[in-house]
C-alpha positions as CSV (number, residue, x, y, z in Angstrom):
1,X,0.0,0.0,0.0
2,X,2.9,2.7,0.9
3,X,4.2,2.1,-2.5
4,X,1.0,2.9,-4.4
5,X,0.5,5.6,-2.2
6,X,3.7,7.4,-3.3
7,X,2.7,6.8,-6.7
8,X,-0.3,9.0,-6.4
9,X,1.1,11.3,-4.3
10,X,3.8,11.7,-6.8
11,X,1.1,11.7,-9.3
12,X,3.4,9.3,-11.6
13,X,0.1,8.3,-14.4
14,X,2.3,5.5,-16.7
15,X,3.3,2.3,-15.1
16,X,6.2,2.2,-15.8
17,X,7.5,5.2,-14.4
18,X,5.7,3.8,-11.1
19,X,7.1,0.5,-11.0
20,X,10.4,2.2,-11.2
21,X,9.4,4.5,-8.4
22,X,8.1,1.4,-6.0
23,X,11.6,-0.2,-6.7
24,X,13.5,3.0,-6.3
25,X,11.3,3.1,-2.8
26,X,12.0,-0.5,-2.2
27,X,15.7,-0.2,-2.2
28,X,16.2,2.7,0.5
29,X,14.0,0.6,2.3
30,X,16.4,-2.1,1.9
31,X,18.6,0.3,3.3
32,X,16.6,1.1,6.6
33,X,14.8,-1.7,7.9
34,X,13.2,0.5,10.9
35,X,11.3,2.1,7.9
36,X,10.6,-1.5,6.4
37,X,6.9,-3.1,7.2
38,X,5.4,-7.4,6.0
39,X,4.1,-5.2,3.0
40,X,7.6,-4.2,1.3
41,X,9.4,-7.9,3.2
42,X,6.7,-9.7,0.7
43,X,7.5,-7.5,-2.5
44,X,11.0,-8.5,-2.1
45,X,10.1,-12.0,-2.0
46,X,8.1,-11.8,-4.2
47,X,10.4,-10.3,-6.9
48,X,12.6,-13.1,-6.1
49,X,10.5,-15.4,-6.6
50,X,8.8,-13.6,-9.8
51,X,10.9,-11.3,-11.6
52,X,10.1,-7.6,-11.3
53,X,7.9,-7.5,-14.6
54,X,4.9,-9.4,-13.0
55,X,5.2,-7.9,-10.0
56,X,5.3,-4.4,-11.0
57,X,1.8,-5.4,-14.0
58,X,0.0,-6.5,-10.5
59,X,1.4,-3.3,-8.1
60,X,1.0,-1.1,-11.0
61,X,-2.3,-2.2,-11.7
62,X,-3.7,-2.1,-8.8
63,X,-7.2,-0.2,-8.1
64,X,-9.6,0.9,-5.8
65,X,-11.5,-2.4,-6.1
66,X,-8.6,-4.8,-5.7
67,X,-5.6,-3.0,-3.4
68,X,-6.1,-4.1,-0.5
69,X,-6.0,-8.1,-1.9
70,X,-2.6,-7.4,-3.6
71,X,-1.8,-6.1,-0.3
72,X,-3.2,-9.1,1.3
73,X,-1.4,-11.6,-0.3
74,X,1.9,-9.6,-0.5
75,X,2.0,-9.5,3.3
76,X,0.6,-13.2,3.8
77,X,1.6,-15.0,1.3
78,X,4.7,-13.6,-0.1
79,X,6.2,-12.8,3.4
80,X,4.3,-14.8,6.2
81,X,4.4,-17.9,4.0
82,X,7.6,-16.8,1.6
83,X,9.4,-16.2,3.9
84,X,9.2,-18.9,5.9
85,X,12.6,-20.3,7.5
86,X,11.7,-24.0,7.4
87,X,12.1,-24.6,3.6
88,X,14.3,-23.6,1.2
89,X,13.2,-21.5,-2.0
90,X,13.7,-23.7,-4.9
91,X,11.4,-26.6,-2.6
92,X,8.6,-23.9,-1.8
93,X,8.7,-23.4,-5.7
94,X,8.3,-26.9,-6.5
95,X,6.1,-27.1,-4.0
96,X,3.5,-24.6,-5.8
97,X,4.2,-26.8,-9.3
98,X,3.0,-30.2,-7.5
99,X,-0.2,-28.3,-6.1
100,X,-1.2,-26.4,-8.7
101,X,-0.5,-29.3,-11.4
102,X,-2.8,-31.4,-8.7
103,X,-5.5,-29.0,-8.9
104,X,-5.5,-28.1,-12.6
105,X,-4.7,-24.7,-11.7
106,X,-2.8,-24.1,-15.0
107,X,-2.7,-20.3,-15.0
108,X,-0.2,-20.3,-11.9
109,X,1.9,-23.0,-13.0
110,X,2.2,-21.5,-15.7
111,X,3.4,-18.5,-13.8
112,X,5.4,-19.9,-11.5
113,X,6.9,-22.6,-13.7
114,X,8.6,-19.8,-16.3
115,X,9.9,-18.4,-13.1
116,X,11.4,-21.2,-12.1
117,X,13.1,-22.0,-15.3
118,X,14.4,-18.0,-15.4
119,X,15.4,-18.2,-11.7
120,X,17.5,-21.1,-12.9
121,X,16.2,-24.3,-11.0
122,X,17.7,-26.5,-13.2
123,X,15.4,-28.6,-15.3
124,X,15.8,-32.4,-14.3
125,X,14.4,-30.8,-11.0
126,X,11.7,-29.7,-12.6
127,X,11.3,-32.6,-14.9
128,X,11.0,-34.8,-11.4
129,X,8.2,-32.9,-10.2
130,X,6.2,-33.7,-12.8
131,X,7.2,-37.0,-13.0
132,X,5.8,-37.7,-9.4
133,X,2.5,-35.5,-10.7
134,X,2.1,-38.2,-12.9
135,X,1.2,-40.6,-10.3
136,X,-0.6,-38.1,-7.3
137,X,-2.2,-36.4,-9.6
138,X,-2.9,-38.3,-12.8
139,X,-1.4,-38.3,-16.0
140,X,-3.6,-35.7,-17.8
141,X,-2.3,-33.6,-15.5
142,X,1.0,-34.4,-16.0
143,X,0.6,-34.5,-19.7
144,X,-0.9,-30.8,-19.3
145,X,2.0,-29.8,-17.3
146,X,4.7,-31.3,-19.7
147,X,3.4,-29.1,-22.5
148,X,2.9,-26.6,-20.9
149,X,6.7,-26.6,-19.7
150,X,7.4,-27.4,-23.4
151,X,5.8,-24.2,-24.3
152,X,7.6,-22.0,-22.0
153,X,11.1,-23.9,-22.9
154,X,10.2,-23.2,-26.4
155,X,9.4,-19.3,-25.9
156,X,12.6,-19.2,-23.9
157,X,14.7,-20.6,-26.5
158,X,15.9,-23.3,-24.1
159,X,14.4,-26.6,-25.4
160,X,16.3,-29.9,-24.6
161,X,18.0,-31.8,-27.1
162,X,16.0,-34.2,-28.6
163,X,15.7,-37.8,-27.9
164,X,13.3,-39.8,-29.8
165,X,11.7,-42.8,-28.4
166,X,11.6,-44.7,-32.6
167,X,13.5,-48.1,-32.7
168,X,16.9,-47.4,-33.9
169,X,17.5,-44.7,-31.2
170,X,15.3,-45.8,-28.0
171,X,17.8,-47.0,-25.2
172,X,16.1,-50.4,-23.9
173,X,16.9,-51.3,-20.2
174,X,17.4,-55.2,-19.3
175,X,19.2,-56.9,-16.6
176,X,21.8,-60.2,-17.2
177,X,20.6,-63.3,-16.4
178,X,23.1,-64.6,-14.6
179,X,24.0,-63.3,-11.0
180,X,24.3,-60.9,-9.6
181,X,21.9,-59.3,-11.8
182,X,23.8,-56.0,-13.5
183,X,21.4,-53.0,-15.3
184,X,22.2,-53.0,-19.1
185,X,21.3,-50.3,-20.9
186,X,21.3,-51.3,-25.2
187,X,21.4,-48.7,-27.6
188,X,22.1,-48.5,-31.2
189,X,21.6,-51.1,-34.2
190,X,20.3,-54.6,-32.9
191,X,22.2,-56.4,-35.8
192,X,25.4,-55.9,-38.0
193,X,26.1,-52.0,-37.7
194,X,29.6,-50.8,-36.6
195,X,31.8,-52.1,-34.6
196,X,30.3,-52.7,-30.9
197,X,31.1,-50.4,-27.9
198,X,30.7,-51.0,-24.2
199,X,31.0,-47.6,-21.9
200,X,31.8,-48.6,-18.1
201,X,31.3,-45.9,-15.7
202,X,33.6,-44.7,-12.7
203,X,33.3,-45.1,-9.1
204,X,30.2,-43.6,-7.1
205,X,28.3,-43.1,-10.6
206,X,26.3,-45.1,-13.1
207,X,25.5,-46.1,-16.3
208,X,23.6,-41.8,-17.2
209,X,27.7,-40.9,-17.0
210,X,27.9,-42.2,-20.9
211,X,24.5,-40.9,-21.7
212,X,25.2,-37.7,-24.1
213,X,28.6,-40.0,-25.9
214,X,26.3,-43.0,-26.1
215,X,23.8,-40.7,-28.5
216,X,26.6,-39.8,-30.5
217,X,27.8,-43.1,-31.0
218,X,24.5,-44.9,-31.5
219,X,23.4,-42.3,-33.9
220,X,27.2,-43.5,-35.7
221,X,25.2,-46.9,-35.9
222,X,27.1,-48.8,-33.6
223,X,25.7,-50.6,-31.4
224,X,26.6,-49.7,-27.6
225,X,26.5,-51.1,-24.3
226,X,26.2,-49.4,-20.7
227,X,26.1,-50.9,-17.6
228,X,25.8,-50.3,-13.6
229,X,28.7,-52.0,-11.6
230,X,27.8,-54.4,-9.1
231,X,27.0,-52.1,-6.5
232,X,25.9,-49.0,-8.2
233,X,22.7,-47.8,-10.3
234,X,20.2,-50.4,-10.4
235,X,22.4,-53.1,-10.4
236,X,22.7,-56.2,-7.6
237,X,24.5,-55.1,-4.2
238,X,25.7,-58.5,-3.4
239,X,27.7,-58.5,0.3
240,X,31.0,-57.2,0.1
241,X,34.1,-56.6,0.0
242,X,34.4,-56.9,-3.7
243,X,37.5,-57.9,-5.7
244,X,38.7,-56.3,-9.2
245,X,38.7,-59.6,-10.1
246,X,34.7,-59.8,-8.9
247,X,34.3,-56.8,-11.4
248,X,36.4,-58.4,-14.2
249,X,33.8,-61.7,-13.9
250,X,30.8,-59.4,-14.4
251,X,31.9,-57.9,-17.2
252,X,33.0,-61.3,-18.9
253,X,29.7,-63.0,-18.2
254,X,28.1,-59.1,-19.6
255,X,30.1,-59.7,-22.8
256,X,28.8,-63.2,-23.1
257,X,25.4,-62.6,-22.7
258,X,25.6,-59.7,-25.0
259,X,27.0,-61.8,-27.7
260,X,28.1,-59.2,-30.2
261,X,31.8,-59.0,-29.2
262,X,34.9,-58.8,-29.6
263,X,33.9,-55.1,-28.4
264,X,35.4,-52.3,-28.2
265,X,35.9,-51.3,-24.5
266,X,35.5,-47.5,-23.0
267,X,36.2,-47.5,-19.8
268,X,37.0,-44.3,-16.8
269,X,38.3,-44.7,-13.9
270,X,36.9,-48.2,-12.3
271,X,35.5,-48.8,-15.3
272,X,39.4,-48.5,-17.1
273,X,40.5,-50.8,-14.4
274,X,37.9,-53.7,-15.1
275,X,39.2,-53.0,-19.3
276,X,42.6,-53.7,-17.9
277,X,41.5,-56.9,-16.6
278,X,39.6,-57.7,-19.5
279,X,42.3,-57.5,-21.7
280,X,44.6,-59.7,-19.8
281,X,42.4,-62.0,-18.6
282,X,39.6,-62.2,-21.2
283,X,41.9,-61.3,-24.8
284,X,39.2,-62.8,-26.9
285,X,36.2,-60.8,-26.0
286,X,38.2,-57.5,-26.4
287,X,38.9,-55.8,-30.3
288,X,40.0,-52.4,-28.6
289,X,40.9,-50.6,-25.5
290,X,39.9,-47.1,-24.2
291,X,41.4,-46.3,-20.8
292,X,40.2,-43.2,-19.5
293,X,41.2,-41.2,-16.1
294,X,42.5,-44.3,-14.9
295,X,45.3,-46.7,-13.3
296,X,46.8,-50.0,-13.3
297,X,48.1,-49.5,-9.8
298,X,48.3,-47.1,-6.9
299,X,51.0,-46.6,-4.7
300,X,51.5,-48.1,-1.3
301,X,50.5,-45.1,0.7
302,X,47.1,-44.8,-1.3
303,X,45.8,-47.5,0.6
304,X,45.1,-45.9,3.8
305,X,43.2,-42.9,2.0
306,X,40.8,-45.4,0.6
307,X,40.4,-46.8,4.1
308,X,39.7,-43.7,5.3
309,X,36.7,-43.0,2.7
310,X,35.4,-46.3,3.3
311,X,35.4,-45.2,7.3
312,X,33.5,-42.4,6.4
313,X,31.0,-43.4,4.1
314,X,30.7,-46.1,6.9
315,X,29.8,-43.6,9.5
316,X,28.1,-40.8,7.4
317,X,26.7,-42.1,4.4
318,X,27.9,-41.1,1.2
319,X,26.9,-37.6,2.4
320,X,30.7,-37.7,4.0
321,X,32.1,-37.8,1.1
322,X,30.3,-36.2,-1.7
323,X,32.2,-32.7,-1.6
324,X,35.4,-34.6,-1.6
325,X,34.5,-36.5,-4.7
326,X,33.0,-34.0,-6.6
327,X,36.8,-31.6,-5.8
328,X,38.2,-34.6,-7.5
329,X,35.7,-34.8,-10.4
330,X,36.1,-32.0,-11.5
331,X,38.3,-29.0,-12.0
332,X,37.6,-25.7,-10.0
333,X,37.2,-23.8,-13.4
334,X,34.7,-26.1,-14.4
335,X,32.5,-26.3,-10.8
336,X,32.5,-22.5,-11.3
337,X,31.2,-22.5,-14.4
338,X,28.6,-25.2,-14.8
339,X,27.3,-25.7,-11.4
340,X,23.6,-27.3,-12.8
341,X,25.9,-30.1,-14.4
342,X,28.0,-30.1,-11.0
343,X,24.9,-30.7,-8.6
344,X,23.0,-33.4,-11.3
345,X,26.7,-35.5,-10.6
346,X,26.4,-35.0,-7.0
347,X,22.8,-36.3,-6.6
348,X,24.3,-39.2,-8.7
349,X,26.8,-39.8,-5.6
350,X,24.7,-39.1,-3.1
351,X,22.0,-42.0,-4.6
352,X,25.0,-44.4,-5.0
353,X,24.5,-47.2,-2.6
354,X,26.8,-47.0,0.6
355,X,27.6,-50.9,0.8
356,X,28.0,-51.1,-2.6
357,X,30.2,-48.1,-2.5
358,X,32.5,-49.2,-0.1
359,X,32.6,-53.1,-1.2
360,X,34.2,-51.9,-4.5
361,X,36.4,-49.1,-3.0
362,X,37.9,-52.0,-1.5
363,X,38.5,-53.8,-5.7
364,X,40.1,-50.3,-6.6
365,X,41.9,-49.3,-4.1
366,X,44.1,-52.7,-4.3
367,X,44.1,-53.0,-8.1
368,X,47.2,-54.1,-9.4
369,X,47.6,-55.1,-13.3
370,X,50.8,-52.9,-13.9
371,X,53.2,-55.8,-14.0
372,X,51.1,-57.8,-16.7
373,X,50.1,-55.0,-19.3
374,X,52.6,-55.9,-21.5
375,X,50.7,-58.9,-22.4
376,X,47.6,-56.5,-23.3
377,X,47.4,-57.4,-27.3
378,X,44.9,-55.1,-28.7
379,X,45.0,-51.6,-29.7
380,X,44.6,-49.0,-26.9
381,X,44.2,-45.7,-26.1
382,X,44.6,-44.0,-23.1
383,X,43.3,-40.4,-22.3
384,X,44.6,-38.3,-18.9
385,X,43.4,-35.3,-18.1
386,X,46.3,-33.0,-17.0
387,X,44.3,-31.6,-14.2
388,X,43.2,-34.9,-12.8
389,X,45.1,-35.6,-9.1
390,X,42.7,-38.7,-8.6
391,X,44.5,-40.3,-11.7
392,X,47.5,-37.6,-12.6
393,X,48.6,-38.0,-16.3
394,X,51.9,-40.2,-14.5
395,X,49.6,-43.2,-14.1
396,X,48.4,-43.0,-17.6
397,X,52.3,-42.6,-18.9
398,X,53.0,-45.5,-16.6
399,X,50.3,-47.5,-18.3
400,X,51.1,-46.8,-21.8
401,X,54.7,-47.5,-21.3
402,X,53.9,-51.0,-20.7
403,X,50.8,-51.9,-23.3
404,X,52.8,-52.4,-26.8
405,X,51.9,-50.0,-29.0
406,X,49.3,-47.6,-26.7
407,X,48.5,-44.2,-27.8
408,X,48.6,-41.5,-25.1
409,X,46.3,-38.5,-25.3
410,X,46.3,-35.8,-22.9
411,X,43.3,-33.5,-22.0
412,X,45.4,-29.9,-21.0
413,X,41.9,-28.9,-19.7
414,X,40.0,-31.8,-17.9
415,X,40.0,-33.5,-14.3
416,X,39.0,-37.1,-13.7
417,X,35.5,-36.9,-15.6
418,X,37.1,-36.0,-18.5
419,X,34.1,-37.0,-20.6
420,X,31.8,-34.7,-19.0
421,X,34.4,-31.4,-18.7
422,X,35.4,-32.1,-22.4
423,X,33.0,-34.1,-24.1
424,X,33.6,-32.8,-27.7
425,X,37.1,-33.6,-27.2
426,X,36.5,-36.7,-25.8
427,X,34.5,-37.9,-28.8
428,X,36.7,-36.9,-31.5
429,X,39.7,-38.5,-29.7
430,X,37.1,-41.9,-29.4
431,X,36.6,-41.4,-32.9
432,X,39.8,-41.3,-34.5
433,X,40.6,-44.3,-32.2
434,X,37.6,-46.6,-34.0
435,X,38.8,-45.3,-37.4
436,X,42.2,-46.6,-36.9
437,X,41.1,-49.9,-35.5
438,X,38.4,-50.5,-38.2
């Protein structure tokens, strides 16, 4: 009300020169909060929560009739409620989506779901919502409330890459027969096609890591295989502590079951250790060999820092840890400047299963296939990254010293995931790799 009331007192007729007055009058309040009442505590929530153009349309608007209920929910609403301590501001906001989706209320989702996407709550959030909405609240609804996020993605210029659901590039999800069961993810041509490619994730991750290079190589017609680790994704947590040799055994039996090999095997981090063993154990089912972020062995004192993260995700969950891991991840350059991409990997950690977590730490930290590279017969590539202290580009030189005829590629601008920090480079690298090999 004090803001409209300066308006006509300043006798300010356009709208716009008021809403720049009640901003102007919002800020030196700002400034003196003895002068500062619920009325101006809600606008600034409000804005937050908003954006200033629909806030100053319903201010500036405001009449004789209908005042005093902008004022109403201003001071209620936007500040009582708004302001709340006990919930954080992107939950209120998904909040509103679930209740208004629920009650068909489709001119404030509307609303508050374009100011959700401009107040950056990152879309998989959002996509979640809805996704529960679908079962509370019914699938019309849901169906509603996709297009109308569709609409507002469009009108913001920020749709999603596609991903069409037709038969050559729909990702079909199965589980191996034999045990422990392991989530398989099949992408790609079902017969003949290019060669075959199998993308094993890292530590504390699943199978999504390979999801945007999977695409690309699917769409390249070959056809590609992810899986979850024992332990990780949807896969079996059998009772630990595992082996690398455990590891190595799921893979083979994977490959087997598959049928399509010799394949061509991607692997970062864990998922380059259990390649190693592959290739020395299991020749046959291997054509070529992509060792990303990865080791062959650590050094003596490493052991006591694993046992120290199995300690802690022992006593804290893998909530102890998850800072740690994402440091390690990725570079400080690149958690500065893609911090959506950042918090989607640390949910990924933070859903990993403990036990399963710490059963394998116990496989990596004592893998040990340095000494018996040199028997490794197929072609192989390994990529560092040089900013990578979880597997410094010494490890990877180490490893391609020993595997006869190993390329060595170095990222100058990745950490440990370098897939996700350079993932143009890290296809074209992949690429020229399977063009050599045939």
């Amino acid at each position: 009300m004090l803001a409209l009331k300066i308006c006509k007192d300043l006798e300010v007729p356009p709208p716009k020169q008021c809403s720049t007055t009640n901003r102007h009058v919002e800020h030196e309040m700002t400034q003196t909060d003895e002068r500062r009442d619920d009325f101006d505590r809600g606008v600034k929530n409000r804005r937050a929560t908003l954006g200033d153009a629909w806030v100053d349309q319903s201010l500036d608007n405001a009449n004789e009739f209908n005042a005093e209920f902008q004022s109403l929910i201003t001071r209620y609403a936007w500040h009582d409620i708004w302001g709340r301590p006990g919930l954080d501001h992107t939950t209120r906001r998904m909040l509103v989506l679930g209740m208004t989706m629920g009650l068909a209320r489709w001119e404030e989702f509307e609303l508050h779901c374009r100011a959700a996407i401009r107040g950056g709550v990152p879309l998989a959030t959002i996509k979640e919502v809805l996704m529960q909405g679908a079962i509370y609240c019914g699938v019309p609804a849901a169906n509603t409330a996709f297009k109308i996020t569709m609409d507002i993605l469009r009108g913001e210029g920020l749709l999603p890459a596609p991903a069409p659901l037709s038969a050559a590039a729909r990702v079909a999800v199965h589980h191996t027969f034999s045990q422990p069961q392991l989530a398989v993810a099949l992408q790609g041509p079902s017969q003949d096609g290019a060669a075959p490619i199998v993308l094993s994730h890292a530590l504390g991750l699943d199978l999504h890591m390979w999801d945007a290079l999977a695409a690309q190589l699917a769409a390249a017609n070959h056809p590609v295989l992810r899986y979850d680790h024992r332990g990780h994704g949807g896969s079996a947590v059998p009772a630990g502590p595992y082996t690398m040799d455990d590891l190595v055994d799921d893979a083979a039996r994977l490959l087997r079951e598959w049928g399509r090999g010799p394949v061509v095997w991607v692997g970062l981090s864990m998922g380059g250790m259990v390649g190693q063993g592959l290739a020395v154990r299991h020749p046959e089912l291997i054509k070529g060999l992509v060792l990303a972020n990865t080791t062959s062995q650590y050094p003596p004192a490493a052991g006591a820092v694993f046992e120290q993260r199995i300690g802690a995700v022992r006593a804290g969950g893998m909530a102890a840890i998850a800072d740690a891991v994402l440091e390690r991840y990725f570079s400080a350059a690149f958690r500065a400047a893609q911090p959506e991409a950042v918090a989607t990997f640390r949910a990924k950690v933070l859903n990993t299963d403990a036990a399963g977590y710490v059963a394998c730490c116990a496989a990596v930290g004592k893998v040990d296939w340095l000494e018996r590279l040199n028997t490794v017969a197929c072609p192989t590539l390994v990529i560092a990254g040089a900013l990578d202290v979880g597997a410094p580009p010494a490890m990877s030189q180490a490893m391609a010293e020993r595997i006869p005829g190993a390329e060595l590629v170095i990222f100058d601008d990745a950490s440990h995931l370098s897939v996700i920090e350079q993932p143009a480079l890290f296809a074209q690298t992949l690429r020229a790799f399977l063009a050599r090999i045939g």
